[in-house]
C-alpha beads as a LAMMPS data file, in Angstrom:
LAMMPS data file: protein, C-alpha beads

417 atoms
416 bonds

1 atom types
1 bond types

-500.0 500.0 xlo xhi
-500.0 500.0 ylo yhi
-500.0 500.0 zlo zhi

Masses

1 110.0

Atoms # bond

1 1 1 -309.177 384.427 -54.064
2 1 1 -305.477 384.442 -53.519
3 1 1 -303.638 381.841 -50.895
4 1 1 -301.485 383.077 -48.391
5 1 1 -298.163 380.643 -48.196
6 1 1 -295.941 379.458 -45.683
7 1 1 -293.278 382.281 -46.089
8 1 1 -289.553 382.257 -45.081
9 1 1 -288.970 384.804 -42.535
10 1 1 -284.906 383.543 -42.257
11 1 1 -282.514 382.094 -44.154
12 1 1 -282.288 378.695 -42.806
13 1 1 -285.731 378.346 -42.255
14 1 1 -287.478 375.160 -43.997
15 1 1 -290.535 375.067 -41.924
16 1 1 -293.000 377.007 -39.939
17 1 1 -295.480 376.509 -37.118
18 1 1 -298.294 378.449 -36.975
19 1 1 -298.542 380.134 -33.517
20 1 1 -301.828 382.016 -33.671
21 1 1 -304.022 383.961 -36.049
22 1 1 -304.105 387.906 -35.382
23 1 1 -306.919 387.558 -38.066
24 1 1 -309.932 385.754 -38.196
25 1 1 -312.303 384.338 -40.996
26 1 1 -313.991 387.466 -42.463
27 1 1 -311.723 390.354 -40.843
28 1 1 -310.732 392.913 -43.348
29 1 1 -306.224 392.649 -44.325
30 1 1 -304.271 395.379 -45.533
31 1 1 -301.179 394.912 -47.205
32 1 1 -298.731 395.294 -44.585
33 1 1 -300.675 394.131 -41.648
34 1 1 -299.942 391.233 -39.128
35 1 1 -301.822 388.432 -40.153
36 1 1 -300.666 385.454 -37.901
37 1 1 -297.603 384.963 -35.764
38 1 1 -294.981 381.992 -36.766
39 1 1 -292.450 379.881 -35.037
40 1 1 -289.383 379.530 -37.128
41 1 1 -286.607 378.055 -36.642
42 1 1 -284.663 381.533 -34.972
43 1 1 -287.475 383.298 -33.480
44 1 1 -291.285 383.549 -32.953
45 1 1 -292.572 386.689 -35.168
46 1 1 -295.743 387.966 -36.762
47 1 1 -296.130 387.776 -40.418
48 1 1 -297.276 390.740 -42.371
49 1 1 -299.747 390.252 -45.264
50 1 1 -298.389 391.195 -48.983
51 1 1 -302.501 390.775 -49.827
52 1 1 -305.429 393.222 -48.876
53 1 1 -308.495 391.956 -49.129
54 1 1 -310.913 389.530 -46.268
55 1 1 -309.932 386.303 -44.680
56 1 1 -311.955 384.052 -46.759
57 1 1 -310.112 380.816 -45.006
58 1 1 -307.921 379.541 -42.555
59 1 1 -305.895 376.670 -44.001
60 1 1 -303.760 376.211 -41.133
61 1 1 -305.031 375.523 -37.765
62 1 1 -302.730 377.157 -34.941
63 1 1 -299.629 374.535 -33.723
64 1 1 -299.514 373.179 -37.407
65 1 1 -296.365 373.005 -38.906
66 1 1 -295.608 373.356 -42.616
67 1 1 -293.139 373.371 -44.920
68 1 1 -292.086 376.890 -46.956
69 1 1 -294.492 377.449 -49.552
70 1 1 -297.714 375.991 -48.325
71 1 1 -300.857 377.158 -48.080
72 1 1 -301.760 378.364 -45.078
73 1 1 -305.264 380.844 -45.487
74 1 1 -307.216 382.525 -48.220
75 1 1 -307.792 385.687 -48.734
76 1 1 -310.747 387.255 -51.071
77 1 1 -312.193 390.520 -52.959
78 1 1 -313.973 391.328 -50.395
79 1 1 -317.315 390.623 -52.707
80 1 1 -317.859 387.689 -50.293
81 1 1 -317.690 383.791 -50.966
82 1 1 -319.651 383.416 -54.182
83 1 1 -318.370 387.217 -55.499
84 1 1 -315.760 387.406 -58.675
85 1 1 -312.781 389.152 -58.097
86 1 1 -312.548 392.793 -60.372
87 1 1 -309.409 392.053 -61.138
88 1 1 -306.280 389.946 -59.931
89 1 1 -304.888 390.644 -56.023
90 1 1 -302.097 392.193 -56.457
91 1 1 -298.949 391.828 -53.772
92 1 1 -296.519 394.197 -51.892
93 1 1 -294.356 393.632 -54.903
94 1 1 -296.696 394.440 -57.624
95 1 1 -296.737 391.124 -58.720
96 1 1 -300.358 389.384 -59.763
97 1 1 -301.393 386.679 -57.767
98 1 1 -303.048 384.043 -59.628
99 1 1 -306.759 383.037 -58.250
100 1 1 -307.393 380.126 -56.672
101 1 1 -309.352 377.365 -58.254
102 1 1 -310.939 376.348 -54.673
103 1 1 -314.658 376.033 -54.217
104 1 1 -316.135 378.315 -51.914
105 1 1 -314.818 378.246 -48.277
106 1 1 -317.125 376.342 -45.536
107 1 1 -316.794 377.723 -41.796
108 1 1 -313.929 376.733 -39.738
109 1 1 -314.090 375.155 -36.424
110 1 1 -312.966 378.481 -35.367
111 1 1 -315.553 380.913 -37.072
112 1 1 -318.018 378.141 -35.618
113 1 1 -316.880 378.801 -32.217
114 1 1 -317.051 382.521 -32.636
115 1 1 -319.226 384.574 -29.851
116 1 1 -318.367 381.503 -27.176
117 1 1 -315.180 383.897 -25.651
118 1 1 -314.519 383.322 -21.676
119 1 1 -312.864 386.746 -21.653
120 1 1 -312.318 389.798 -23.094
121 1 1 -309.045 389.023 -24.842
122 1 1 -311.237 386.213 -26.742
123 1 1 -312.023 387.209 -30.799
124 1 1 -313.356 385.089 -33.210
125 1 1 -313.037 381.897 -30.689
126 1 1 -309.263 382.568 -30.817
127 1 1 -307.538 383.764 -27.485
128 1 1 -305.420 386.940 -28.024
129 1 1 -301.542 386.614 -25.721
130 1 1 -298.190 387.126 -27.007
131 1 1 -295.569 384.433 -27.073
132 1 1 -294.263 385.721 -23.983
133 1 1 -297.593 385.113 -22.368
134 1 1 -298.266 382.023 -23.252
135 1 1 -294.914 380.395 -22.070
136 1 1 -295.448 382.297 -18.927
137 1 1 -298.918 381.090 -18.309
138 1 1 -297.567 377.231 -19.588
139 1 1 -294.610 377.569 -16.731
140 1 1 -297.238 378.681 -13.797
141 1 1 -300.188 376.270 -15.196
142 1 1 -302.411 379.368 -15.641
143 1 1 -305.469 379.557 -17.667
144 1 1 -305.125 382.341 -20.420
145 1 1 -308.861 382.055 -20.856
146 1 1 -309.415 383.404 -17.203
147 1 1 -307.131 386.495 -17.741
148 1 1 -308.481 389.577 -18.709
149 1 1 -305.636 391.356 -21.304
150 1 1 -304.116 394.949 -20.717
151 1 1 -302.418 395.247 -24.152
152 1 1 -303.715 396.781 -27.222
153 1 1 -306.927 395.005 -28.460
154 1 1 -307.501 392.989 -25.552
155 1 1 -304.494 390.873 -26.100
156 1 1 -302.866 389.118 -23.046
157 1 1 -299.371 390.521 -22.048
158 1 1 -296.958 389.217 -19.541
159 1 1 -298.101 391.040 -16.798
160 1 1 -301.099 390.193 -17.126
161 1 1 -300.446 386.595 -16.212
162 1 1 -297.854 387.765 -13.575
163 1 1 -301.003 389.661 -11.825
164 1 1 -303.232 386.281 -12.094
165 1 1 -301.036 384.268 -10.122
166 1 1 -300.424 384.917 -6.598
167 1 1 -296.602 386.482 -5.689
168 1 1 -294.550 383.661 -4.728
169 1 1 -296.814 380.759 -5.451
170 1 1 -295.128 377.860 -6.802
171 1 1 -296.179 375.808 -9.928
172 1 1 -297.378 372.396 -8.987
173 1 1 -294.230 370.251 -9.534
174 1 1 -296.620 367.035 -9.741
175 1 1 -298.772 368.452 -12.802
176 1 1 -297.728 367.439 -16.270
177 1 1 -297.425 369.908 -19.380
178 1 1 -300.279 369.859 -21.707
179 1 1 -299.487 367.180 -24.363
180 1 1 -296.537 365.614 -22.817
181 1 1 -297.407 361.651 -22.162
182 1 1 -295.766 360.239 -19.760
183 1 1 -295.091 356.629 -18.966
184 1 1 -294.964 353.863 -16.430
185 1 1 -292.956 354.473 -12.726
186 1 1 -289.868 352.813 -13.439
187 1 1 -286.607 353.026 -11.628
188 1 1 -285.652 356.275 -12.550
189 1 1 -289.516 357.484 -11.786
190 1 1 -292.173 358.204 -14.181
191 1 1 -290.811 360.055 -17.551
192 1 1 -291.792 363.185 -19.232
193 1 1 -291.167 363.885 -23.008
194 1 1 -291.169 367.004 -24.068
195 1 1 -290.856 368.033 -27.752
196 1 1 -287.980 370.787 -29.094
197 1 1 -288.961 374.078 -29.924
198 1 1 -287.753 375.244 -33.573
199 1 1 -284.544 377.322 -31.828
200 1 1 -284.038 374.182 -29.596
201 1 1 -283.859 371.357 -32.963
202 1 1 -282.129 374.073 -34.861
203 1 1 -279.537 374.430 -31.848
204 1 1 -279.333 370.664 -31.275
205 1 1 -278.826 369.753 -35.362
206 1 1 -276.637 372.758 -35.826
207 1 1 -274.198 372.040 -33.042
208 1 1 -274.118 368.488 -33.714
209 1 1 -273.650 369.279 -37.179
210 1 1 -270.505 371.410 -35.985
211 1 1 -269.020 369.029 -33.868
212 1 1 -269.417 366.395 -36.625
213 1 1 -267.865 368.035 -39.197
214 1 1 -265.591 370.928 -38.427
215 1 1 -262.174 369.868 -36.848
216 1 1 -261.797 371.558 -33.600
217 1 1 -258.967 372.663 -32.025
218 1 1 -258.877 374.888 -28.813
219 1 1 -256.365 377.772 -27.741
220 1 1 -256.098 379.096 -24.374
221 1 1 -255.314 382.237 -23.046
222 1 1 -255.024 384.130 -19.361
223 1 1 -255.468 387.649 -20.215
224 1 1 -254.725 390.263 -17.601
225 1 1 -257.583 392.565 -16.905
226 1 1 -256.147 395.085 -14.216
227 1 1 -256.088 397.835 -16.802
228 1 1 -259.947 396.762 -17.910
229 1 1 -260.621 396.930 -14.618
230 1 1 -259.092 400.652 -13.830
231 1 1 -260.586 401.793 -17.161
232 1 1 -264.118 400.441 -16.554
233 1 1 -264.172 402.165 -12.808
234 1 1 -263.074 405.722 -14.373
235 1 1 -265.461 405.809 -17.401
236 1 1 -268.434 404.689 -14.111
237 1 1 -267.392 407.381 -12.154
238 1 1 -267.767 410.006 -15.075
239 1 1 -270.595 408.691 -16.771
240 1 1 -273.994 409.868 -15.723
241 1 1 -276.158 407.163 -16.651
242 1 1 -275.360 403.353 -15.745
243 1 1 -276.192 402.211 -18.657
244 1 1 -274.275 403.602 -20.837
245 1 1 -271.069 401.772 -18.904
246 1 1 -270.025 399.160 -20.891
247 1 1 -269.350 395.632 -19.376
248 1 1 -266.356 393.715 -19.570
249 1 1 -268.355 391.322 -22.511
250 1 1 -268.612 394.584 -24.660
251 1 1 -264.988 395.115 -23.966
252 1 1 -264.048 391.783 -25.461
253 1 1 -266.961 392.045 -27.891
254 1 1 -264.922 395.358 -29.102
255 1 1 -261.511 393.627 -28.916
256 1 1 -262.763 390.889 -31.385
257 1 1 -264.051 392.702 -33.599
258 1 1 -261.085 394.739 -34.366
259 1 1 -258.814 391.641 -34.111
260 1 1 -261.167 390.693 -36.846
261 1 1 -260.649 393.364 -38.765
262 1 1 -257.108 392.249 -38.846
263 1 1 -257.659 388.476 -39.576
264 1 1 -259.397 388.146 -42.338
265 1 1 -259.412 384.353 -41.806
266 1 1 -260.877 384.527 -38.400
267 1 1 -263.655 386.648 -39.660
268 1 1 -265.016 384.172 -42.432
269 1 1 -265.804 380.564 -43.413
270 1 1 -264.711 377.122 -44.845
271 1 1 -267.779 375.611 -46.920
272 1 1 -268.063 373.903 -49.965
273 1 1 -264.105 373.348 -50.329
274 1 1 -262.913 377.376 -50.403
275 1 1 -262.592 379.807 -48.061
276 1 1 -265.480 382.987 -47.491
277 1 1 -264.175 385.993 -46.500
278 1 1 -266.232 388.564 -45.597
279 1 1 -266.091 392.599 -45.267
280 1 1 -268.054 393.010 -42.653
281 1 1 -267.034 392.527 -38.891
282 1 1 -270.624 391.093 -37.122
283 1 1 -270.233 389.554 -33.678
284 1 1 -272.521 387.351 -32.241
285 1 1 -273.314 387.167 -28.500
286 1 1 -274.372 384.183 -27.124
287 1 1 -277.568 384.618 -24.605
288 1 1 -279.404 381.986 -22.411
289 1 1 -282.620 382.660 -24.246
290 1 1 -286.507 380.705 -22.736
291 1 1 -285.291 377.141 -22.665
292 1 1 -282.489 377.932 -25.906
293 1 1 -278.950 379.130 -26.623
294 1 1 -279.669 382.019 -28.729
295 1 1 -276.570 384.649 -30.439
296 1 1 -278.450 387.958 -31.624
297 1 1 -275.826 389.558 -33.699
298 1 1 -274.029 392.996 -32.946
299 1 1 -273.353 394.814 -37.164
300 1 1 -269.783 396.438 -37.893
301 1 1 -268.668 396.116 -34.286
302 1 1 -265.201 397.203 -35.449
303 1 1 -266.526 400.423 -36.776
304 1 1 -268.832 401.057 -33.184
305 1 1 -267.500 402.765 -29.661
306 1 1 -267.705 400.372 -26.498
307 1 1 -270.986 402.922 -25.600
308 1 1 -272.986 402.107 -28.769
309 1 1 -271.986 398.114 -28.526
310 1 1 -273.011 398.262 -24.844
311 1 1 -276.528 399.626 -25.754
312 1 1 -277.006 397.504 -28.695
313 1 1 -276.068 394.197 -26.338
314 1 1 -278.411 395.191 -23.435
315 1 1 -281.021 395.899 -26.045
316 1 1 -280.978 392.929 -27.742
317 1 1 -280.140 390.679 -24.880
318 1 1 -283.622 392.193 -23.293
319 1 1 -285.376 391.480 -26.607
320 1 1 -284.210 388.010 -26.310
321 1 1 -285.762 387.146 -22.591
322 1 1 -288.845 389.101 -23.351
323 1 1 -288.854 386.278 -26.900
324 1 1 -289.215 389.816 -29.401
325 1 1 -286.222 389.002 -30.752
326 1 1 -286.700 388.834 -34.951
327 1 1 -284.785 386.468 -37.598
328 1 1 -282.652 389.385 -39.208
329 1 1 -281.439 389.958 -35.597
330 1 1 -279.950 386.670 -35.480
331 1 1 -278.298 386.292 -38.409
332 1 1 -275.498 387.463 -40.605
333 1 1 -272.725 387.134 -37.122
334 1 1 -269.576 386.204 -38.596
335 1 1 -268.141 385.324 -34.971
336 1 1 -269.370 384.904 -31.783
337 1 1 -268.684 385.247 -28.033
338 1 1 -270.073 383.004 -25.507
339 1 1 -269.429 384.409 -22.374
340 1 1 -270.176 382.433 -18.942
341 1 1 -268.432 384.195 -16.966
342 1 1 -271.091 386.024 -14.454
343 1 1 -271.951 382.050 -13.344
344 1 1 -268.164 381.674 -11.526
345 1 1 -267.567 379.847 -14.715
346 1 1 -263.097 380.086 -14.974
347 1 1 -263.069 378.896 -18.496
348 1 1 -264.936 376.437 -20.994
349 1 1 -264.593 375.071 -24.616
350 1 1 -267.479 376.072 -26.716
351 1 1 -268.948 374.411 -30.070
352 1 1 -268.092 376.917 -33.179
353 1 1 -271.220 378.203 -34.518
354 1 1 -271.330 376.903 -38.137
355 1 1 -270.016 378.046 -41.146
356 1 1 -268.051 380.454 -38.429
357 1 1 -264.311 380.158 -38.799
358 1 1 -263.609 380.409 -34.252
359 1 1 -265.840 381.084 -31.056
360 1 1 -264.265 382.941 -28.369
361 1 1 -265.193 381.393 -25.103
362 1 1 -264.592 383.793 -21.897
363 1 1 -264.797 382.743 -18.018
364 1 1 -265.183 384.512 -15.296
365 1 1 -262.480 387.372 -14.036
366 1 1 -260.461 386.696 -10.892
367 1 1 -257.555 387.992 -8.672
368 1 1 -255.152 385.409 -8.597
369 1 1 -251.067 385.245 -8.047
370 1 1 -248.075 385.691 -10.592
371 1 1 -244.610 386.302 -10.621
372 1 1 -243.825 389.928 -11.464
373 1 1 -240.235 390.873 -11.754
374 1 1 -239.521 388.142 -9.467
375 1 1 -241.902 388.546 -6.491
376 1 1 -245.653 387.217 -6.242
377 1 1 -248.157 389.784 -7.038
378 1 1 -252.347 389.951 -7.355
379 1 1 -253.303 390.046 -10.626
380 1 1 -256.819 389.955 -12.072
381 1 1 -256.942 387.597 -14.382
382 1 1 -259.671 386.139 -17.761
383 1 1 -259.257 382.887 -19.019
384 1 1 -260.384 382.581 -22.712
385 1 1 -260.608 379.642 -25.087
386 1 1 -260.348 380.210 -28.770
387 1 1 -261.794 377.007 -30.571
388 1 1 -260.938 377.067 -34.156
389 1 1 -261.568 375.207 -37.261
390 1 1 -258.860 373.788 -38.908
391 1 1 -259.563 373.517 -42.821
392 1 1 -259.536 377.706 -41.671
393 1 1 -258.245 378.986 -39.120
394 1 1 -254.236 377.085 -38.432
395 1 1 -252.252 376.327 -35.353
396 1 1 -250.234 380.119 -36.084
397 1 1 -253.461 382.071 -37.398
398 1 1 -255.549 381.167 -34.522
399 1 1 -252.568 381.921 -31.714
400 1 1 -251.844 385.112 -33.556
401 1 1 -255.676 386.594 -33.681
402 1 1 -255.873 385.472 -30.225
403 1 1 -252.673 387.634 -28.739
404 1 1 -254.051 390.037 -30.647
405 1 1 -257.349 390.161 -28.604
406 1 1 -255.410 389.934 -25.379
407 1 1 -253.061 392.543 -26.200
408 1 1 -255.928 394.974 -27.035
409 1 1 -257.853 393.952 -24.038
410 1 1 -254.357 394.173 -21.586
411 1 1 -253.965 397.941 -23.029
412 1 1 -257.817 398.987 -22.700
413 1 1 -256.979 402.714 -24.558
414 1 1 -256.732 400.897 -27.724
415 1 1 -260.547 399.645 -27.909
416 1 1 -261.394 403.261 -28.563
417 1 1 -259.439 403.346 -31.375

Bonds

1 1 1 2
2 1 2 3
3 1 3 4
4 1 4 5
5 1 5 6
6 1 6 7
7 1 7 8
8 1 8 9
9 1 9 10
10 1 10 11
11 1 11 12
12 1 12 13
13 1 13 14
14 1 14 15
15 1 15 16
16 1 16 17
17 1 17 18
18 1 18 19
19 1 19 20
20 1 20 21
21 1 21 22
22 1 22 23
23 1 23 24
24 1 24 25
25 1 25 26
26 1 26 27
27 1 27 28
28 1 28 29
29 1 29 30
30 1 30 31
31 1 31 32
32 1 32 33
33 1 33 34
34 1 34 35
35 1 35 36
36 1 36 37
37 1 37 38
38 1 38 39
39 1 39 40
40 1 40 41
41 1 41 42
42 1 42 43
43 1 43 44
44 1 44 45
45 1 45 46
46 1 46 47
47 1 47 48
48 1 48 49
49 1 49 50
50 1 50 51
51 1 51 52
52 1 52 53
53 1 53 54
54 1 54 55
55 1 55 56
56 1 56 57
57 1 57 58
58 1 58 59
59 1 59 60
60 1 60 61
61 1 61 62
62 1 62 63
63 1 63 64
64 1 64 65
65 1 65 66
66 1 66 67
67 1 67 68
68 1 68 69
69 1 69 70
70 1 70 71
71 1 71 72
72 1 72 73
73 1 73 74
74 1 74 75
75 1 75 76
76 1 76 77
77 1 77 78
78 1 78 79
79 1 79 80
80 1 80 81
81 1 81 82
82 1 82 83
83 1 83 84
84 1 84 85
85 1 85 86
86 1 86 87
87 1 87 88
88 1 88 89
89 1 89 90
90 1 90 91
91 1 91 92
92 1 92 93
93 1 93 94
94 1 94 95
95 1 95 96
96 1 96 97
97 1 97 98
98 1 98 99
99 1 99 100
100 1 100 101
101 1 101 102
102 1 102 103
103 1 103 104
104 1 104 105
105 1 105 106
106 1 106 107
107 1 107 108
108 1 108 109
109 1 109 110
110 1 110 111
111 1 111 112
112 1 112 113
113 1 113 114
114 1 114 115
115 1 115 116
116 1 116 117
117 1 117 118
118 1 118 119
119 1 119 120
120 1 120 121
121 1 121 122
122 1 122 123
123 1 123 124
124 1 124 125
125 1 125 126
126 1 126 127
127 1 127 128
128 1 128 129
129 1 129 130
130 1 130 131
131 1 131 132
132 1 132 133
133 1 133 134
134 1 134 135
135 1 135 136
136 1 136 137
137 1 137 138
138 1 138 139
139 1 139 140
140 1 140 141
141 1 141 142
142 1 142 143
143 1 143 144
144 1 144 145
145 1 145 146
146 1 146 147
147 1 147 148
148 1 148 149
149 1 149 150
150 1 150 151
151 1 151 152
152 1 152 153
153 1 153 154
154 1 154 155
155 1 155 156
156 1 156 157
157 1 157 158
158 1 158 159
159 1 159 160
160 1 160 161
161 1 161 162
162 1 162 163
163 1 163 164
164 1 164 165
165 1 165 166
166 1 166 167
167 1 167 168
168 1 168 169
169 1 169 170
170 1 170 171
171 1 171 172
172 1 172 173
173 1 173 174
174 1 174 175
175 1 175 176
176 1 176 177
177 1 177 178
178 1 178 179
179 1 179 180
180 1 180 181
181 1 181 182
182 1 182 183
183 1 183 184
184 1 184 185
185 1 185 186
186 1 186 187
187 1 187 188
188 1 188 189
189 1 189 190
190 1 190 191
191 1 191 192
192 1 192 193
193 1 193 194
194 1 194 195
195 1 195 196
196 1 196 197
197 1 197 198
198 1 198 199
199 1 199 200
200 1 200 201
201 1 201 202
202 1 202 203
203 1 203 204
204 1 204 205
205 1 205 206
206 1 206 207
207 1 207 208
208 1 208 209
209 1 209 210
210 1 210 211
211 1 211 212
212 1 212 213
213 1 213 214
214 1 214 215
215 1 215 216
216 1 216 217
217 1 217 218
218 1 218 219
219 1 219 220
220 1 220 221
221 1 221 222
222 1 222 223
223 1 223 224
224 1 224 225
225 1 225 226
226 1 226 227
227 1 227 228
228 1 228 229
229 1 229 230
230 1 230 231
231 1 231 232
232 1 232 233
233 1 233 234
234 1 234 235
235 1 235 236
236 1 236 237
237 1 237 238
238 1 238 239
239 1 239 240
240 1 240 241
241 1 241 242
242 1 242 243
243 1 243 244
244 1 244 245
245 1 245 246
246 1 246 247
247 1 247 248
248 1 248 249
249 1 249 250
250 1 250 251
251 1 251 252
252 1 252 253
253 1 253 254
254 1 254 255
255 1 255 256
256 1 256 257
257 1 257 258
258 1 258 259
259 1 259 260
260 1 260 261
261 1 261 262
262 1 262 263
263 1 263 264
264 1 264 265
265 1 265 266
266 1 266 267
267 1 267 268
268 1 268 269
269 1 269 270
270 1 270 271
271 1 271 272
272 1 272 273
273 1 273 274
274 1 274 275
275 1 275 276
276 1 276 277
277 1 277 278
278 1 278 279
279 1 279 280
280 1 280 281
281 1 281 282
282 1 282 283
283 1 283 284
284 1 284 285
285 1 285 286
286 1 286 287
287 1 287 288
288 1 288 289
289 1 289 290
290 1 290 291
291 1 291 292
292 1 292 293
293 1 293 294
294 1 294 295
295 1 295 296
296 1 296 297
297 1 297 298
298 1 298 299
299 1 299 300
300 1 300 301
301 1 301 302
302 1 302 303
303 1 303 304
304 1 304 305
305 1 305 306
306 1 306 307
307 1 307 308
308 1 308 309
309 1 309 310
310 1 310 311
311 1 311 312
312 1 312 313
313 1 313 314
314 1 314 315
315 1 315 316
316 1 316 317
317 1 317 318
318 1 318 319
319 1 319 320
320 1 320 321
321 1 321 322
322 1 322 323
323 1 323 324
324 1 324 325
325 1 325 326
326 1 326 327
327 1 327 328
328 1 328 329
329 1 329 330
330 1 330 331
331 1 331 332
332 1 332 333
333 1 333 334
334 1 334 335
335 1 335 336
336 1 336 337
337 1 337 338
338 1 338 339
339 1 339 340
340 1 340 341
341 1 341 342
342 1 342 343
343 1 343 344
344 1 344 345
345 1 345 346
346 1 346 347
347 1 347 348
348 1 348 349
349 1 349 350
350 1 350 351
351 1 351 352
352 1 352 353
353 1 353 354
354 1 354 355
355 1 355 356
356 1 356 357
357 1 357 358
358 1 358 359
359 1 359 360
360 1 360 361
361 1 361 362
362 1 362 363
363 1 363 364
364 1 364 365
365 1 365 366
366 1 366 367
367 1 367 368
368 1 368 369
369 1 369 370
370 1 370 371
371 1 371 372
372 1 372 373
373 1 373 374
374 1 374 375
375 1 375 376
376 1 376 377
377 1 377 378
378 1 378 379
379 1 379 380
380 1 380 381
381 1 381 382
382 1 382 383
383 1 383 384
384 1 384 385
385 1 385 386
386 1 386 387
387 1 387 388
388 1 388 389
389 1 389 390
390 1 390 391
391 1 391 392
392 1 392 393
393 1 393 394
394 1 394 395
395 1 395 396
396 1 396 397
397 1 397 398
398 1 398 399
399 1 399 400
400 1 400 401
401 1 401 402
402 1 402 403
403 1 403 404
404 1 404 405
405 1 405 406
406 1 406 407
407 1 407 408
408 1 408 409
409 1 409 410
410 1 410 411
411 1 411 412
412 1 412 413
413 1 413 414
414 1 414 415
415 1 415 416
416 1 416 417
């Protein structure tokens, strides 16, 4: 037998929680099949086995966290509990796993439990819904074991929990989440504690982590957007699909990037006393993920037209909400836009997103009055906020990378450069 190990599906991850088993004790795994699906500390994602062989155990019971490297199953020959292996498992790499010196695996309380399923989307005692499902059916207090699954296997999909509850019905605002004590009625009403996801500590420790130790200074900007405006009307007009108009966020999305491409400084990173530069332009977007800030990130924007970064934004903005969103899609950004805008937000300061040199804040666009030639005129007008960080990005270098984003975004034919 060969154990299967906490693995690290990012690179900042330290821990794991185990979110379910797509396997249970005794099911034949191929090298390259899902095995069980993990909370990290970016996103929720299945894990694909670098072992063939059967499930021997389960090490790991589901909502256990553990750190990178542990044990978290067993998997066998295939010759059954008391069989010798022919020869040494061998992994996706080629690489031998040594055997385990464990005694033979006893039943889990889960193989125990097997044939007791309340529904079809039941297996081996373990109920089959994706993430999405799950915090669906935890938001409307719905019983996954009462739903009948629609997706492949059985499995429990959102709409499948959208169907079970009634249109319109409310959640009962007196009932409290599963494992969340509460406490005494005290002034301020009886309390709720709730713990953090892995995004919502990693946000939380990141950001204070920023705020703690990056010096922050802010530049703001009104940026003119008439032109934007004219532009992104003609290119509607002629295009024949709607989505393939890009919003004003790719528009400044595109603008970054090739102010980026420009700044060398604004594209990189103070950390461990030197500066990183890097030769890639990535741009993250910031998007109100379930219950988390999260900033999928948009490769070589500089080197992509305003259609491609439009597609690539809705796409990954809808992987986001639906929580399909994976690790590798999440990382790399070397900047980021947080855009808040489309809430009537006028303009903001945002926390840089660490080891980032800036984070380009944008509010919402409105017509407002200035002075042209000496008479008052409408203008439509974007307020942006540039914060910076100083062992980086200077007083000059930051005001400089930031005209240069208005003037590309003031003189729209330029982003298709």
């Amino acid at each position: 037998m060969a154990d299967v190990v906490m693995p690290r599906l990012s690179d900042s991850m330290e821990e794991g929680t185990i979110l379910r088993w797509l396997k249970g004790v005794g099911d034949a795994v191929a090298v390259g099949e899902e095995l069980v699906e993990i909370e990290t500390d970016k996103a929720n994602m299945a894990y694909e086995s670098d072992l063939s062989g059967t499930l021997t155990e389960i090490l790991a019971e589901e909502g256990e966290t553990l750190p990178i490297g542990a044990p978290i199953a067993r998997v066998g020959d295939g010759q059954g509990a008391g069989g010798s292996a022919a020869g040494p498992l061998v992994g996706d790499r080629g690489a031998p796993r040594a055997p385990s010196p464990s005694p033979p695996p006893s039943p889990t309380p889960v193989a125990e439990e097997a044939g007791k399923s309340r529904s079809g989307s039941e297996v081996g005692g373990r109920l089959r819904a994706s993430p999405v499902a799950r915090r669906v059916a935890e938001g409307r207090e719905v019983d996954l074991a009462q739903i009948r699954g629609s997706g492949p296997g059985g499995r429990i999909v959102k709409a499948d929990v959208e169907k079970a509850v009634a249109p319109g019905a409310p959640a009962s605002a007196s009932a409290q989440p599963a494992g969340a004590p509460g406490s005494p009625e005290t002034a301020k009403g009886q309390t709720v504690y709730r713990e953090l996801s892995k995004l919502q500590a990693t946000v939380a420790r990141r950001m204070a982590e920023s705020k703690a130790t990056a010096p922050h200074f802010y530049l703001e900007a009104a940026i003119e957007m008439s032109r934007a405006l004219e532009a992104r009307g003609r290119i509607k007009a002629a295009a024949p699909d709607a989505e393939m108009v890009p919003s004003f966020n790719d528009m400044v999305v595109k603008a970054c990037a090739l102010a980026l491409r420009e700044y060398p400084r604004a594209n990189g990173a103070y950390r461990d006393g030197r500066f990183e530069l890097y030769s890639r332009v990535n741009v993250g977007v910031a998007v109100a993920g379930q219950d988390a800030l999260v900033v999928p990130t948009i490769f070589d924007a500089d080197r992509k037209g305003l259609g491609q970064i439009a597609a690539e934004s809705r796409a990954l903005a809808q992987r986001v909400r639906e929580g399909l969103i994976t690790p590798p899609e999440l990382s790399g950004a070397t900047f980021t836009v947080s855009n808040l805008g489309m809430y009537g937000i006028e303009r903001f300061s945002a926390v840089i997103n660490p080891p980032q040199a800036a984070i380009l804040a944008v509010g919402a666009i409105g017509e407002r009055p200035v002075i042209r030639d000496g008479e008052i005129a409408a203008a439509h007008l974007m307020q942006v906020t540039l914060a910076c960080d100083h062992r980086i990005l200077y007083g000059a270098d930051g005001a400089q990378f930031l005209a240069r984003i208005r003037s590309l975004l003031e003189e729209p034919l330029s982003l298709a450069l």
